[in-house]
FITIVEX-35672 format. One record per residue (C-alpha): x, z, y; residue number from 1. Coordinates in steps of 0.05 Angstrom, whole numbers, plus 5000, padded with zeros to 4 digits. Example, Ala and Ser with C-alpha at 12.3 -4.5 7.8 and 13.67 -1.06 7.14 Angstrom:
<atoms>
> 5246|5156|4910|1
> 5273|5143|4979|2
</atoms>
This chain:
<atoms>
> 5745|4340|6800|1
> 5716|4325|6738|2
> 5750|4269|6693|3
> 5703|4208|6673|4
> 5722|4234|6597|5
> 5679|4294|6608|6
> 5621|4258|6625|7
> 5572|4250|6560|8
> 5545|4174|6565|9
> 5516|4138|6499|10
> 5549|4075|6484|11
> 5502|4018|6506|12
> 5478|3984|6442|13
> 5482|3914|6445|14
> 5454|3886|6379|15
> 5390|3867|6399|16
> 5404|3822|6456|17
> 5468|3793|6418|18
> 5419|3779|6359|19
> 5362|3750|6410|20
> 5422|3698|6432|21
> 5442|3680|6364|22
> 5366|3664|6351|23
> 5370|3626|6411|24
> 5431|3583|6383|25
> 5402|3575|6318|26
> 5342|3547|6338|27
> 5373|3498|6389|28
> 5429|3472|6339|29
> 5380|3474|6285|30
> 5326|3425|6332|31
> 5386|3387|6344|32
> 5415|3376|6257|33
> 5335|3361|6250|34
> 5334|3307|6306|35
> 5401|3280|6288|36
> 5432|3290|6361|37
> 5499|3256|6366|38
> 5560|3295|6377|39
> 5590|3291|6443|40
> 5646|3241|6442|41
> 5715|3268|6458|42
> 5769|3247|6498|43
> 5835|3219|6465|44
> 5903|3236|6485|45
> 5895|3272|6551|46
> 5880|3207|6574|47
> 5828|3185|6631|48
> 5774|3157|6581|49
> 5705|3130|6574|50
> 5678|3193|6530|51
> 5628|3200|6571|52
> 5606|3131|6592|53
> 5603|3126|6497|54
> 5571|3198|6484|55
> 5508|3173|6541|56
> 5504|3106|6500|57
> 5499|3141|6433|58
> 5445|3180|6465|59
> 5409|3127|6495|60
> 5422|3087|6432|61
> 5389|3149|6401|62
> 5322|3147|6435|63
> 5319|3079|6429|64
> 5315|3079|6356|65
> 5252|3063|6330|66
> 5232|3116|6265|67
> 5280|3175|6236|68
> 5344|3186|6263|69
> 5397|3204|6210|70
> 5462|3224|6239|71
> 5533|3264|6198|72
> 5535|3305|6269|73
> 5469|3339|6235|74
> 5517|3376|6192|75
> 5545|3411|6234|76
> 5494|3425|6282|77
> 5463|3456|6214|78
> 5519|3491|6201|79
> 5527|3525|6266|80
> 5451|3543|6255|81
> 5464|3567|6193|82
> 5522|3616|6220|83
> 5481|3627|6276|84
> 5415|3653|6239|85
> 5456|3691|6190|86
> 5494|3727|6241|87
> 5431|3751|6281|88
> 5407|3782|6209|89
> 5482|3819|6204|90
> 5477|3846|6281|91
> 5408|3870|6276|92
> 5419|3904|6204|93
> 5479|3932|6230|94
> 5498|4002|6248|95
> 5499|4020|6323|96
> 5573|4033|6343|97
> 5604|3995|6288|98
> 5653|3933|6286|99
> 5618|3885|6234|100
> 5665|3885|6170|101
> 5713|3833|6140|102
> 5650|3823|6093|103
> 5598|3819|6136|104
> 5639|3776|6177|105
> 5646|3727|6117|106
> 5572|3727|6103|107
> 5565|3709|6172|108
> 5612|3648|6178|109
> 5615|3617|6104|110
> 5551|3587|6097|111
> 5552|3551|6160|112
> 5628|3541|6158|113
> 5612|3500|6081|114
> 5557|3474|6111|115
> 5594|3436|6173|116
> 5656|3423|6138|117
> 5630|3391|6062|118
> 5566|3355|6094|119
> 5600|3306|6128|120
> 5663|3304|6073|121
> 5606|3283|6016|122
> 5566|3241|6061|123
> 5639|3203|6077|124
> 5654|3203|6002|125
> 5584|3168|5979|126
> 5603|3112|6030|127
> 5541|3140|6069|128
> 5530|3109|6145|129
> 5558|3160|6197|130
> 5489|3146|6241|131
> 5435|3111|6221|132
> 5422|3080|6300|133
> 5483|3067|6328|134
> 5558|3037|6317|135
> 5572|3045|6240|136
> 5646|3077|6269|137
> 5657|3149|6261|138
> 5686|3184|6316|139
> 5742|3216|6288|140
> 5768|3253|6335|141
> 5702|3294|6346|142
> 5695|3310|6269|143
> 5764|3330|6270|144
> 5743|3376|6339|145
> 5684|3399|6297|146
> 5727|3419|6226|147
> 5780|3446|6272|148
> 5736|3487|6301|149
> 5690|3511|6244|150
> 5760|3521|6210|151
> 5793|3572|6267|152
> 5719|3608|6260|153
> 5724|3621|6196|154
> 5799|3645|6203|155
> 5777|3703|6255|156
> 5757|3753|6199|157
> 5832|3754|6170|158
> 5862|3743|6237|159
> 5829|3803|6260|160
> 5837|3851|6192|161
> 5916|3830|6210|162
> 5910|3850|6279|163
> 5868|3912|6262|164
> 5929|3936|6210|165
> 5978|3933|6266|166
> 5936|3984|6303|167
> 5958|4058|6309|168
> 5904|4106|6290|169
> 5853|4134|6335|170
> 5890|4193|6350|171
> 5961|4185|6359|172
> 5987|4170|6431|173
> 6027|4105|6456|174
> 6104|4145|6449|175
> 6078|4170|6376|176
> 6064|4106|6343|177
> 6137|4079|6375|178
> 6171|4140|6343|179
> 6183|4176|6417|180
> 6168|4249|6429|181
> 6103|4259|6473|182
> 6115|4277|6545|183
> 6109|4342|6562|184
</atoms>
């Protein structure tokens, strides 16, 4: 019976649809930075809250405002477009096969990653208005969801290359790389 190692099937290459949905995510977040779409409100301290009942009224309060909405959550809808459009370019101009490097992986994420994280850092710093049609109050907790998160992004690259060191080569076996003798 033959073993599924001897039969000769071509890896599937993925990079086309992965870059189609990165398009797709750009130009959703980026309609969303242009529009000023709030950001969701989140929930504080495990608690039973009213996040939802505030992220609707920001949204209604939102299309109730009469001319251009300016909003800080723009930042980092941009900068998730950003990341987003810049990581469809580094999947489709990338080699079929191949793990993106620690570089490309870099290009990918630092743009947006500045973008989302410094926006809304200078716009606090210049005493700027978080919204421009709603509460003048910041929601902390979802800027700090939104850094936190941009953050741990652009930590993947080195946590990766650190997991990716501890690796055994390609061809030594599992009792090899623990200093065991193969089985016979």
């Amino acid at each position: 019976m033959p073993s599924i190692g001897s039969y000769d099937v071509e890896p599937a290459d993925l990079r086309r649809p992965v870059a189609w949905g990165l398009g797709a995510v750009a130009t959703l977040t980026g309609v969303l930075a242009v529009i000023g779409w709030p950001l969701p409100v989140v929930s504080r301290y495990g608690r039973p809250s009213d996040a939802w009942d505030r992220t609707v009224l920001l949204v209604q309060e939102w299309a109730a405002h009469d001319g251009w909405r300016m909003s800080g959550a723009s930042w980092l809808w941009g900068g998730l477009a950003v990341a987003a459009t810049v990581g469809a370019v580094v999947v489709r101009a990338s080699r079929p096969g191949h793990a993106l490097s620690r570089r490309a992986s870099l290009a990918v994420l630092l743009p947006g990653g500045v973008t989302a994280v410094t926006g809304p850092v200078v716009q606090a710093a210049l005493g700027v208005p978080w919204s421009n049609y709603s509460a003048p109050e910041v929601d902390r907790p979802a800027v700090v969801v939104a850094v936190l998160v941009v953050a741990g992004v652009l930590a993947l690259p080195l946590l990766q290359r650190r997991v990716a060191r501890g690796r055994p080569s390609a061809g030594s076996s599992a009792g090899e790389r623990h200093g065991r003798a193969p089985r016979p």
